[in-house]
ZAMARGU-4260 file (C-alpha; in steps of 0.2 Angstrom, whole numbers, plus 5000, padded with zeros to 4 digits):
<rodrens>
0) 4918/5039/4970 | 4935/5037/4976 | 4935/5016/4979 | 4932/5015/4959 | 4948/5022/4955
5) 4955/5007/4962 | 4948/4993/4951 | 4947/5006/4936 | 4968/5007/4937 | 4969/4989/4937
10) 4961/4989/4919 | 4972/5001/4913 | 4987/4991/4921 | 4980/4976/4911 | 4978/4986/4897
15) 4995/4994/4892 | 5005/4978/4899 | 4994/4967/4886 | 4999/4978/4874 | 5017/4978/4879
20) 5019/4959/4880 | 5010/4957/4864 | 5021/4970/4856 | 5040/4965/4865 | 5036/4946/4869
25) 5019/4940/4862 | 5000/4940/4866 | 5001/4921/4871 | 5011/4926/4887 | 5004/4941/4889
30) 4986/4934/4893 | 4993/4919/4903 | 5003/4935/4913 | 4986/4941/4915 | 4979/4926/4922
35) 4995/4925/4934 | 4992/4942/4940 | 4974/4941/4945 | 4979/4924/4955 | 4991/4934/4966
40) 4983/4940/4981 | 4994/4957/4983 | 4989/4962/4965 | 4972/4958/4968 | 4972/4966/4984
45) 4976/4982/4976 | 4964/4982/4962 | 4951/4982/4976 | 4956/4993/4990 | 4959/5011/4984
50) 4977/5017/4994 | 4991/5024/4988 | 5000/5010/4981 | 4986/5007/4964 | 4993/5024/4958
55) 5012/5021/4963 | 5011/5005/4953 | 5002/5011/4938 | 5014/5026/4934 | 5029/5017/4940
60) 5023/5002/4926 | 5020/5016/4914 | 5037/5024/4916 | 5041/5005/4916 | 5033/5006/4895
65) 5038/5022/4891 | 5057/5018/4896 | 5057/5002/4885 | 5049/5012/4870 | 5064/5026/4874
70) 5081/5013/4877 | 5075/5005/4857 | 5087/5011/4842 | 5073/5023/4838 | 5068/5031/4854
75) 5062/5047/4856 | 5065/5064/4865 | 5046/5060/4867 | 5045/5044/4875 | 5058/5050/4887
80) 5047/5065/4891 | 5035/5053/4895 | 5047/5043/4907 | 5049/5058/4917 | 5030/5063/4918
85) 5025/5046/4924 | 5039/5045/4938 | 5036/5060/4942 | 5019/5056/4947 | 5025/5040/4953
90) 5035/5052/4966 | 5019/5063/4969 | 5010/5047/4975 | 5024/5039/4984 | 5040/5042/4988
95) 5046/5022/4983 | 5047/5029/4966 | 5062/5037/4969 | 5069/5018/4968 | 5065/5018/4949
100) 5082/5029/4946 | 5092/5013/4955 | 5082/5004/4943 | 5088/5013/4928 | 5107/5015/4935
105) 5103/4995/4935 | 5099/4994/4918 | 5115/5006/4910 | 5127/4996/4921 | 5120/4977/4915
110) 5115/4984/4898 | 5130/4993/4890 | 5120/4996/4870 | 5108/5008/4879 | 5121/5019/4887
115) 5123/5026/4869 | 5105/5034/4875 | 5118/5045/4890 | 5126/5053/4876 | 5109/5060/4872
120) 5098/5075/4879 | 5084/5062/4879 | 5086/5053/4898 | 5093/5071/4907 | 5077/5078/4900
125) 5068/5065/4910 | 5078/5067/4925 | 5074/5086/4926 | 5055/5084/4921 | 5054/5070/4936
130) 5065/5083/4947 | 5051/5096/4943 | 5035/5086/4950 | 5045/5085/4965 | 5046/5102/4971
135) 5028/5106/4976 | 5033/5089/4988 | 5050/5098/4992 | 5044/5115/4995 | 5031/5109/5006
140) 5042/5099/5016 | 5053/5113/5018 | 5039/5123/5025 | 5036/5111/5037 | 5052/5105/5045
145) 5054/5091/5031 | 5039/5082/5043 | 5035/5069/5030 | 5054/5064/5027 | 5054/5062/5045
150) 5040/5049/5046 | 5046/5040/5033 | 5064/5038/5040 | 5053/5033/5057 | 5044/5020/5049
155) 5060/5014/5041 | 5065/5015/5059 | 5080/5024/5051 | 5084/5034/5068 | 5088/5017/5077
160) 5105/5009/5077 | 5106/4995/5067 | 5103/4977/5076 | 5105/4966/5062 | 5094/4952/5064
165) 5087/4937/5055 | 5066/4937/5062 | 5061/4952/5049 | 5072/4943/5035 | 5061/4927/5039
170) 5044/4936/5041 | 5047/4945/5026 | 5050/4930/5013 | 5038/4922/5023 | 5023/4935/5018
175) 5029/4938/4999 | 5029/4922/4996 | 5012/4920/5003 | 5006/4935/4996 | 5014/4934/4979
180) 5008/4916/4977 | 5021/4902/4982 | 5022/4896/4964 | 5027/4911/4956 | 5037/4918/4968
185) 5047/4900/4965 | 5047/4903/4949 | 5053/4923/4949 | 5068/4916/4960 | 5072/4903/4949
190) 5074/4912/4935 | 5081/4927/4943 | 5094/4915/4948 | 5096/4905/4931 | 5097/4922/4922
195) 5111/4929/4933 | 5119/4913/4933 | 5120/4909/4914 | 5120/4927/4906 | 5110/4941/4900
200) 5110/4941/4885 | 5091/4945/4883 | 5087/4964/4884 | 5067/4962/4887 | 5075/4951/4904
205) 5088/4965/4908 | 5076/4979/4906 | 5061/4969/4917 | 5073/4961/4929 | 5081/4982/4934
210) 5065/4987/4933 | 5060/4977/4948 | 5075/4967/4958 | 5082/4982/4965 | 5068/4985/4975
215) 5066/4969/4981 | 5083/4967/4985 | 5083/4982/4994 | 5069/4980/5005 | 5077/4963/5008
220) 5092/4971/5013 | 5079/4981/5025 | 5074/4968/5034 | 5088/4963/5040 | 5089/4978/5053
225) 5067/4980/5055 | 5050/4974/5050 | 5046/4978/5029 | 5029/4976/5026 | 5023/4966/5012
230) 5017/4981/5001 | 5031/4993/4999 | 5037/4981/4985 | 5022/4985/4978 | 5030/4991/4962
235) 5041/4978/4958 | 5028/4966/4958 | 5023/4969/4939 | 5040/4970/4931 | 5046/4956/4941
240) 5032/4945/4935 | 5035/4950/4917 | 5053/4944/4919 | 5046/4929/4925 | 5035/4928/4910
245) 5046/4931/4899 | 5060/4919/4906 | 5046/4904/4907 | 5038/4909/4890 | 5056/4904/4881
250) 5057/4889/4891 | 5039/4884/4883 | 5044/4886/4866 | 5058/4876/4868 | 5047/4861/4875
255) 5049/4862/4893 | 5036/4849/4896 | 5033/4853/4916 | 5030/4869/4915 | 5010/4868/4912
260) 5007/4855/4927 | 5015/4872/4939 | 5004/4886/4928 | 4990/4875/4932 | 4992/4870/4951
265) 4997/4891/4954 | 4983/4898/4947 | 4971/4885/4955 | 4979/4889/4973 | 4980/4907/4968
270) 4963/4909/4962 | 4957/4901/4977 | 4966/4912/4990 | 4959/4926/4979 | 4941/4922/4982
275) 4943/4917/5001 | 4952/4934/5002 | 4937/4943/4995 | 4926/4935/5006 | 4934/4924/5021
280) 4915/4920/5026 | 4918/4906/5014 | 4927/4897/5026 | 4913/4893/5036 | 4901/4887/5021
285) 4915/4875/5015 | 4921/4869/5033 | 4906/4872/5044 | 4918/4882/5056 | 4922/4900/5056
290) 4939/4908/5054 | 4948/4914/5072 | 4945/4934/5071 | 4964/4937/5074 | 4966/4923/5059
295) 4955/4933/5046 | 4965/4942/5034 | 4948/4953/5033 | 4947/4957/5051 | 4955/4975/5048
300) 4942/4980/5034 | 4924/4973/5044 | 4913/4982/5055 | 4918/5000/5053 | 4898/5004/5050
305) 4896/4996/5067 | 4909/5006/5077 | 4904/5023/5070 | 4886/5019/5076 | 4892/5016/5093
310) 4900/5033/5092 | 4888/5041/5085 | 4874/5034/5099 | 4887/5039/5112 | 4887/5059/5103
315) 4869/5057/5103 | 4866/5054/5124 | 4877/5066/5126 | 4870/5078/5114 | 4855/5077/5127
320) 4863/5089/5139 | 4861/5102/5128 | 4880/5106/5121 | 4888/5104/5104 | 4898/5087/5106
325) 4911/5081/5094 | 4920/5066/5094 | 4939/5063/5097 | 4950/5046/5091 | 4966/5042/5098
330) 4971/5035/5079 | 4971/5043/5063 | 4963/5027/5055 | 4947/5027/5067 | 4944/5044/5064
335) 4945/5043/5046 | 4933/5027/5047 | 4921/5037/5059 | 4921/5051/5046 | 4916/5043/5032
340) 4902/5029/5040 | 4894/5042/5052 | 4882/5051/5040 | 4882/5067/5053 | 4899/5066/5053
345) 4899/5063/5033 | 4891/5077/5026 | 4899/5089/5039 | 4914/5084/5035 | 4918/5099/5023
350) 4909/5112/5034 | 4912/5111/5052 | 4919/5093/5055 | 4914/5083/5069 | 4927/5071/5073
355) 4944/5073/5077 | 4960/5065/5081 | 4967/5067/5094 | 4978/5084/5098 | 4997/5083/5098
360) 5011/5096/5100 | 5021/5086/5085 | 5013/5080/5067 | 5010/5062/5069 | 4999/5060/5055
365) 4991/5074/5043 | 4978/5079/5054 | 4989/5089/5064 | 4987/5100/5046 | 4969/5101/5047
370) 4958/5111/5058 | 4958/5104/5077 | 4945/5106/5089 | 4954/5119/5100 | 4942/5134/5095
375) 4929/5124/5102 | 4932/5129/5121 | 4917/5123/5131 | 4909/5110/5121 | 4909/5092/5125
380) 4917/5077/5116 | 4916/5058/5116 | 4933/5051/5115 | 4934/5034/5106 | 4948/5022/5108
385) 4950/5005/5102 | 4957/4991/5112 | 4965/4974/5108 | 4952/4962/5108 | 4965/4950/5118
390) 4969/4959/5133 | 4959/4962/5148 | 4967/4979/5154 | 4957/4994/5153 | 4967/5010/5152
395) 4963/5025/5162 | 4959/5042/5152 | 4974/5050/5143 | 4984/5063/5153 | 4981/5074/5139
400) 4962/5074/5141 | 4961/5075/5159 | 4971/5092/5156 | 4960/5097/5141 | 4943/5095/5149
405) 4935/5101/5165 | 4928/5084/5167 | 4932/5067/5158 | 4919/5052/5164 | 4922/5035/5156
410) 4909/5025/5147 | 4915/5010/5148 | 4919/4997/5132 | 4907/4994/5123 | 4909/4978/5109
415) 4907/4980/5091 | 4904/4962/5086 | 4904/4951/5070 | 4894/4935/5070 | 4891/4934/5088
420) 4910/4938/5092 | 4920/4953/5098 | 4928/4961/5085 | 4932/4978/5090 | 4931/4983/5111
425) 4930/5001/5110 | 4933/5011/5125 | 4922/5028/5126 | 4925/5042/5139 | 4912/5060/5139
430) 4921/5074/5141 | 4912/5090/5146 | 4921/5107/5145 | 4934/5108/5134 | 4945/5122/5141
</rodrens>
């Protein structure tokens, strides 16, 4: 039930930005847009896979809308109501949207005739509406020792000195432009570019251009000093391709004869990156030779199925001692996977769970928030850890279980494979006794 929120938000996104372009620009570009959106890998990405960034994008694009309905000569109190609404959910689904304010100090500074809108209740009213869907966040947080502002600062690798450095800059373009499609990443440069250089005298470029560059520009910025990866610009994406759009769309109508040739060889590449990133098994029906696992942009998402059932065969011979058994990850991501493809483990999942992650002292992920396993004292667990397929050391148990359990006996790995080749060595120890 959850997945289909995924593709049904990439409608809607379709939706209202058709009816924008055919609105601000007109429906000509706003279908080709279309086109140029579904041939971008990252987009297409995200109207599949359900995480947080589908619902980041679609109310950071809807606050997008409204703000362009609220900076007109005849903007409402309303529309800037609804600005603050959507980025307040924006911020309730991920804290990036907190960049949309930089985006609209952006706009006022490169767009002087809406400032006349500052002299107005209309964005303050906004602002404090967007302030307001933050305080469950903030009031949480502060119950909590701000724990989720500290993980994102640790992922930002905020808490280390800056080293500034040019391998992240190069990996970063490297993977948007891949990612975004090299065409229309060339072509969102190039007019960024032309439009700073020769003046902005086009509000609907403003306005798409603040809505977007600063984030980019930021996380560019990023990179200089640590690894970015190639979804936090997730919402930039739409209104940086609109400014594209729109830029490229003028040049058409004024006979820019070269322009179709590009439109043409960027869809085809993009389309055809598209469908090998749905199903990479492709490769081989077309080349007669298999992607390398490590290769396989799909080699994350495969074979969870499998490595639930080898945990849950593992539960089941231990089971046969006679002792309640549950099963402990040492990643947040495996024990969510085991949850949800291990049918016991499935529809317990709301009673008395069954699988774990593994217990820490400090929050490292929000299981540390949900029940543990420590009430279970003397019951046995299988401990599931998975190993890089390219290395040939095999860990010892954890410290932290040897103290936990009376006894911990290893398992040894056992190889979840795809097509005949390891894709996932799990190592599995039984622990008896938890103390």
């Amino acid at each position: 039930v959850v997945r289909c929120f995924s593709p049904v938000i990439g409608a809607v996104l379709s939706f209202i930005v058709l009816r924008f372009f055919a609105r601000a620009v007109n429906a000509r570009a706003g279908f080709f847009l279309l086109l140029i959106v579904s041939a971008t890998v990252l987009l297409s990405v995200g109207a599949v896979l359900m995480t947080v960034d589908p619902l980041s994008v679609l109310f950071w694009t809807a606050a997008m809308l409204a703000g362009w309905r609220a900076v007109q000569d005849n903007g409402t109190t309303r529309d800037w109501l609804w600005v603050g609404l959507w980025m307040g959910l924006g911020f309730l689904s991920k804290y990036t949207a907190l960049f949309q304010l930089l985006c609209w100090a952006v706009f006022f500074v490169l767009w002087p005739a809406a400032r006349k809108h500052l002299r107005r209740p209309g964005p303050y009213l906004a602002l404090l509406l967007n302030l307001l869907c933050t305080l469950p966040v903030l009031i949480w947080n502060w119950q909590h020792d701000w724990i989720t502002f500290a993980h994102v600062a640790g992922n930002a690798h905020m808490d280390q000195p800056w080293q500034p450095t040019l391998k992240y800059l190069v990996e970063f373009l490297g993977a948007e432009a891949g990612l975004l499609n090299p065409v229309f990443f060339g072509a969102t440069v190039w007019a960024a570019i032309a439009f700073w250089r020769r003046g902005r005298h086009d509000p609907r470029l403003v306005y798409c251009f603040s809505m977007g560059a600063p984030v980019f520009l930021a996380y560019l910025l990023h990179s200089l000093r640590a690894r970015v990866l190639p979804n936090w610009i997730a919402p930039s994406v739409l209104p940086l391709f609109c400014f594209m759009v729109i830029y490229w769309d003028a040049k058409w109508r004024l006979g820019a004869a070269r322009l179709k040739p590009w439109l043409v060889a960027g869809l085809g590449l993009g389309f055809a990156a598209v469908i090998l990133g749905h199903d990479t098994d492709l490769v081989e029906k077309l080349t007669g030779r298999r992607l390398p696992v490590n290769r396989d942009p799909l080699h994350r998402v495969r074979e969870w199925s499998g490595v639930a059932r080898v945990a849950g065969e593992a539960r089941q011979e231990l089971l046969a001692e006679g002792k309640p058994v549950f099963i402990i990850a040492d990643h947040y991501g495996l024990a969510g996977e085991i949850s949800f493809y291990l049918p016991e483990a499935r529809a317990a999942v709301t009673r008395e769970p069954i699988v774990f992650y593994q217990a820490s002292r400090t929050p490292q992920n929000q299981f540390f928030f949900w029940p543990g396993y420590e009430h279970r004292q003397g019951e046995n667990a299988i401990f599931v850890s998975e190993l890089d397929r390219d290395s040939q050391d095999v860990p010892p148990p954890p410290p932290h279980l040897l103290k936990a359990f009376e006894s911990v006996t290893p398992l040894g790995v056992r190889n979840v494979l795809y097509h005949d080749r390891v894709l996932r060595p799990l190592q599995l120890f039984a622990c008896r006794g938890l103390r």
